[in-house]
C-alpha positions in Angstrom: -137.9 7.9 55.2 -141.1 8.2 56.9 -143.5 5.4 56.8 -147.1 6.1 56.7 -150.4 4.0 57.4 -153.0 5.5 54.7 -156.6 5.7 56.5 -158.4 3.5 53.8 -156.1 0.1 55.1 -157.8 0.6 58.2 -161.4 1.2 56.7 -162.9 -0.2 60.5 -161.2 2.8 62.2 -162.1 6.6 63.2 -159.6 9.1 62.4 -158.6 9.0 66.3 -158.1 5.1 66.0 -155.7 5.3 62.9 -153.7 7.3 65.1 -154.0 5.2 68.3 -153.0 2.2 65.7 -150.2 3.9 64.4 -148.1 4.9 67.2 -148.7 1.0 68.2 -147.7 -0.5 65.2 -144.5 2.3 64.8 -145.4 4.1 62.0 -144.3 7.2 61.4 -147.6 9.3 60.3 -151.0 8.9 58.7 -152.3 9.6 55.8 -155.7 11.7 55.8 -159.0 10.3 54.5 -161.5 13.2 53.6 -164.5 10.8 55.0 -162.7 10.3 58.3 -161.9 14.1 59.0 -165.6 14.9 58.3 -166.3 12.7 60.6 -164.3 14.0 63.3 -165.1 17.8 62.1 -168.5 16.9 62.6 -168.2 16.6 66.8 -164.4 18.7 66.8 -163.0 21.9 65.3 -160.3 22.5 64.0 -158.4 24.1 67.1 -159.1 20.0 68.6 -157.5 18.4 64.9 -153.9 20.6 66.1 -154.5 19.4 69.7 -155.1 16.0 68.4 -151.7 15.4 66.4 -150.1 17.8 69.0 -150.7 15.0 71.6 -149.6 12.2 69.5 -146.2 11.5 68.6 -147.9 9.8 65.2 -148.4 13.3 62.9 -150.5 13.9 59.8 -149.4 13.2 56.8 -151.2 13.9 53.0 -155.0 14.7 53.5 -156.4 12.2 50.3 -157.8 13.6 48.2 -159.6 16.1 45.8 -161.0 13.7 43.6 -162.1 14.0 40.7 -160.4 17.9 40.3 -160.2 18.2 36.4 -162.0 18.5 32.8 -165.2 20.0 35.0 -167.0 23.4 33.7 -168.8 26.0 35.8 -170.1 25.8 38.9 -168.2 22.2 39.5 -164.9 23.7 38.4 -165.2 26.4 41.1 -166.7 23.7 43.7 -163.4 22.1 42.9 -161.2 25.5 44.4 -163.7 25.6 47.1 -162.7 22.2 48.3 -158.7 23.3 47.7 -159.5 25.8 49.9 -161.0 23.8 52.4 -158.6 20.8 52.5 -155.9 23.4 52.7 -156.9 24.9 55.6 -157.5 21.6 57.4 -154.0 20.2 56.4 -153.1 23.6 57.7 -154.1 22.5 61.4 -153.5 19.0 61.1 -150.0 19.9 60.3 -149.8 18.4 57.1 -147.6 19.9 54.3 -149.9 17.8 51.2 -153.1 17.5 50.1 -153.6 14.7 47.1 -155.3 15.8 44.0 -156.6 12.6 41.5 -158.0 13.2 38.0 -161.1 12.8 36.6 -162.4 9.6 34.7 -161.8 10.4 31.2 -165.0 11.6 28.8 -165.5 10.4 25.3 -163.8 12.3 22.7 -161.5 14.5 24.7 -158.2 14.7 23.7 -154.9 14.0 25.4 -153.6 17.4 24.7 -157.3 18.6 26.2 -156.6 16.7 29.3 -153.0 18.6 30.2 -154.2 21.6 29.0 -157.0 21.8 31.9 -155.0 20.0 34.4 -152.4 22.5 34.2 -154.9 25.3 34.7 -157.0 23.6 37.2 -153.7 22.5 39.2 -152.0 26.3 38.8 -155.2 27.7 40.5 -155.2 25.1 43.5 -151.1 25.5 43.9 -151.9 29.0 44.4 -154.8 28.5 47.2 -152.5 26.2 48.4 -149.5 28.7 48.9 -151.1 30.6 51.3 -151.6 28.1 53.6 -147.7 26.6 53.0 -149.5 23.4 51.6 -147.8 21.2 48.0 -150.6 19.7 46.0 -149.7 16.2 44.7 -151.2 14.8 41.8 -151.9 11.4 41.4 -152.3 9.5 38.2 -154.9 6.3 38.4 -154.1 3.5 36.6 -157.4 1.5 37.1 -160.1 1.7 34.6 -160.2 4.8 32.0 -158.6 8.0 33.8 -157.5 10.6 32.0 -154.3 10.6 33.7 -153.6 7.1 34.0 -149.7 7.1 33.8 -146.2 8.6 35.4 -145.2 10.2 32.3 -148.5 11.4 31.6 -148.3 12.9 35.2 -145.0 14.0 34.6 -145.9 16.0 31.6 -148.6 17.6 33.4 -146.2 18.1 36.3 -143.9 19.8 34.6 -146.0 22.0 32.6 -147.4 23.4 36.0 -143.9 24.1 36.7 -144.4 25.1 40.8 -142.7 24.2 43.3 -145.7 22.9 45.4 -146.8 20.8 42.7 -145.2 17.4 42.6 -147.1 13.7 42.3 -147.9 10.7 44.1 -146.5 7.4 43.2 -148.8 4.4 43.8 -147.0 1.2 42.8 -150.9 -0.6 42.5 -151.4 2.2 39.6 -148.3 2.2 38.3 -148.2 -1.4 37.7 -151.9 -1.2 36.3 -151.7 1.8 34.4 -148.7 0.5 32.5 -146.2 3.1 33.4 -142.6 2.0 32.2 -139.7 1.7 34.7 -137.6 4.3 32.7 -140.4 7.2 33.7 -138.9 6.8 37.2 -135.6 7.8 36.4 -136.6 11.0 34.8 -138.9 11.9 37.9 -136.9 13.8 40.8 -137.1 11.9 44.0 -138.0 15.1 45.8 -141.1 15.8 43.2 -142.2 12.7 44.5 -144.2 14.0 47.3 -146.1 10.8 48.5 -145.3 7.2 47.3 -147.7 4.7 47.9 -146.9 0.8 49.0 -149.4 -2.4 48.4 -149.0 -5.2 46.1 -151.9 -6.9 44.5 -153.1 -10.3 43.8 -152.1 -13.0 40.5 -155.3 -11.4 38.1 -155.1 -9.9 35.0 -154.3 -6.0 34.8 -157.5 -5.1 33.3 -159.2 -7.1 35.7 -157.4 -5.6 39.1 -159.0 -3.3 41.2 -158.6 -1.3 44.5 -160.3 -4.3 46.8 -157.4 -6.5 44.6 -154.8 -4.9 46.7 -152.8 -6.9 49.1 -149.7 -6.6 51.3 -146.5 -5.7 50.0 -144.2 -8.7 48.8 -147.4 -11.3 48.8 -148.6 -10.4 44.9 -147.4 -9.6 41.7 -146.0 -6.3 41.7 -142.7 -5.4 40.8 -141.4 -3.7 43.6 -137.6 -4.7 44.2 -137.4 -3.4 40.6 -139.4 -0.1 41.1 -137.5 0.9 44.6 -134.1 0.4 42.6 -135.2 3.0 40.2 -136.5 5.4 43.0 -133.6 4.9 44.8 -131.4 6.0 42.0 -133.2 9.3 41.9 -132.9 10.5 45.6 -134.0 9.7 49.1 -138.3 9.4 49.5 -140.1 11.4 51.9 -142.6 9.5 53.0 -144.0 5.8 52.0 -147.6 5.1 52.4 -149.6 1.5 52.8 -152.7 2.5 50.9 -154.7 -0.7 50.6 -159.0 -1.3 50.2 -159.4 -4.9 51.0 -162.3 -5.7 52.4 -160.6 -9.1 54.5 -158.4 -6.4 56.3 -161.0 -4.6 57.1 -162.7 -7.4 59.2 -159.2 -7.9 61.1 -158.6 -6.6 64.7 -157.7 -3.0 64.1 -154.3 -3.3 66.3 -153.5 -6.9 64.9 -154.1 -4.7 61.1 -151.7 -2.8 62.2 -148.9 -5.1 63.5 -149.3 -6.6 60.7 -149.1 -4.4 57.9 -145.4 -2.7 59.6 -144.0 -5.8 59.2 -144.9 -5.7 55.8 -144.5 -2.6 54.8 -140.7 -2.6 56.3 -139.7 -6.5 55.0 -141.3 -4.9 51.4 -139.1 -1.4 51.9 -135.8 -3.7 53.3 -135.7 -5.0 50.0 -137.0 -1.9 47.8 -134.3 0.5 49.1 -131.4 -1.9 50.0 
C-alpha cells in the first residue's frame, strides 16, 4: 500500500515543495493538484515535470481533478474532453496512471436516472481519451452539499454501467461519511476498482453542517474509520491511500513540520484500519 500526501493538505506549498515534503516525511507519492501543476507549467514544460519525478524518489500519483465533468451541454461538454485530454497528457509525463473525475452539483428537476445516464456517456468518452495515453479515470462521488453523485452506490451504479477497465472510483472517507454511504456498499466494491482512497477525519459537527475546511487528521474526529478499513480490507489489498485535507490551521503550519506530522497520522490511522 502506497501512502500518498494530496497537494491540497499542504495548500502553503508549490508543486516542487509537496515533493521536497514528501520524501521528508516518507510518503510514498503525491497526489496532483490542477492549480499547482499550472503553476509549475507556467515557468516548466512538460519534458521538466518527467525530469522532476525522475529525480525524486517521491512519484506522482492521481492528478485531482476534472471537476465538475457531468450534466453540461455544448460547448462546456466538449470543454470538459478538452481538459481529459489535457490532464491525460500531463499525467502521461508526470508518470501518473489516474486522473480524478468529480460530478457536477446537481440542477433542479433532474432525475437520478438523468444523472447516470450522462455520467456514463460523459465518463465512456473521457475513458477512451484516456486509453491512449495508458491513463484510468476515477470518479469520485461528493458527499458535501447537493451533488449529483453524492454516494458509493450511486458511484458504483455509474461505475458499473461504464463497464471499462480504466474506469474505477475514489473513496473519500470525509464524503463517505457525509454523503451517507452505508458500510455494506464497500463490500460489493472490488478493492482493485478502488483506484484512489482518500484518508482525513473530521471534526464533532453535524453532517449537514461539515465541510471541506471541517477536515482534520485521521483518528482525532468522528469518522468511522476502524469500521470502514475492515470492510475495505475484506475486499482486497488498496493501491494507494491519500491524506486529502483543506484546513486552513494546517495550512499556517511549517510545511516540513505539516508533513511530519500528518505520516504519523496517516500510518497510526491505517495501523488500525488494515490490522
Amino acid at each position: 500500500m502506497l501512502y500518498g500526501l494530496n497537494g491540497s493538505t499542504t495548500d502553503q506549498c508549490t508543486l516542487e515543495e509537496d515533493i521536497l515534503v514528501a520524501e521528508h516525511a516518507g510518503y510514498d507519492v503525491v497526489e496532483l493538484r490542477t492549480y499547482k501543476l499550472e503553476a509549475f507549467l507556467k515557468k516548466h514544460t512538460l519534458e521538466d515535470l518527467t525530469k522532476l519525478f525522475e529525480r525524486s524518489s517521491v512519484k506522482a500519483d492521481a492528478i485531482n481533478a476534472i471537476e465538475f465533468f457531468n450534466l453540461k451541454q455544448g460547448e462546456e461538454r466538449e470543454q470538459v474532453l478538452k481538459d481529459t485530454e489535457k490532464w491525460c497528457q500531463i499525467a502521461h509525463a508526470a508518470g501518473s496512471s489516474y486522473v480524478i473525475a468529480v460530478p457536477s452539483p446537481r440542477p433542479p428537476d433532474v432525475s437520478d436516472e438523468k444523472i447516470v445516464k450522462d455520467s456514463v456517456q460523459m465518463l465512456q468518452e473521457m475513458s477512451d481519451i484516456a486509453e491512449k495515453y495508458q491513463v484510468n479515470i476515477a470518479l469520485e462521488f461528493i458527499g458535501i452539499q447537493d451533488f449529483s453523485v453524492k454516494t458509493l452506490e450511486a458511484a458504483r451504479k455509474i461505475m458499473d454501467e461504464v463497464n471499462r477497465e480504466n474506469v474505477g472510483l475514489v473513496l473519500d472517507v470525509f464524503h463517505f461519511y457525509t454523503g451517507g454511504s452505508f458500510l455494506d456498499a464497500i463490500d460489493d466494491t472490488p478493492s482493485e476498482k478502488i483506484f484512489v482512497f482518500h484518508i482525513n477525519d473530521a471534526e464533532h459537527a453535524r453532517i449537514e453542517e461539515l465541510e471541506d475546511k471541517d477536515r482534520i487528521f485521521p483518528g482525532l474526529g468522528v469518522i468511522p474509520l476502524k469500521e470502514i478499513g475492515e470492510r475495505v480490507q475484506k475486499t482486497g489489498q488498496i493501491r494507494m491511500v491519500g491524506l486529502e485535507l483543506f484546513r486552513p490551521d494546517y495550512w499556517e503550519m511549517e510545511k516540513y513540520d505539516l508533513g511530519e506530522q500528518s505520516y504519523r497520522y496517516v500510518k497510526e490511522a491505517l495501523d488500525k484500519m488494515f490490522a
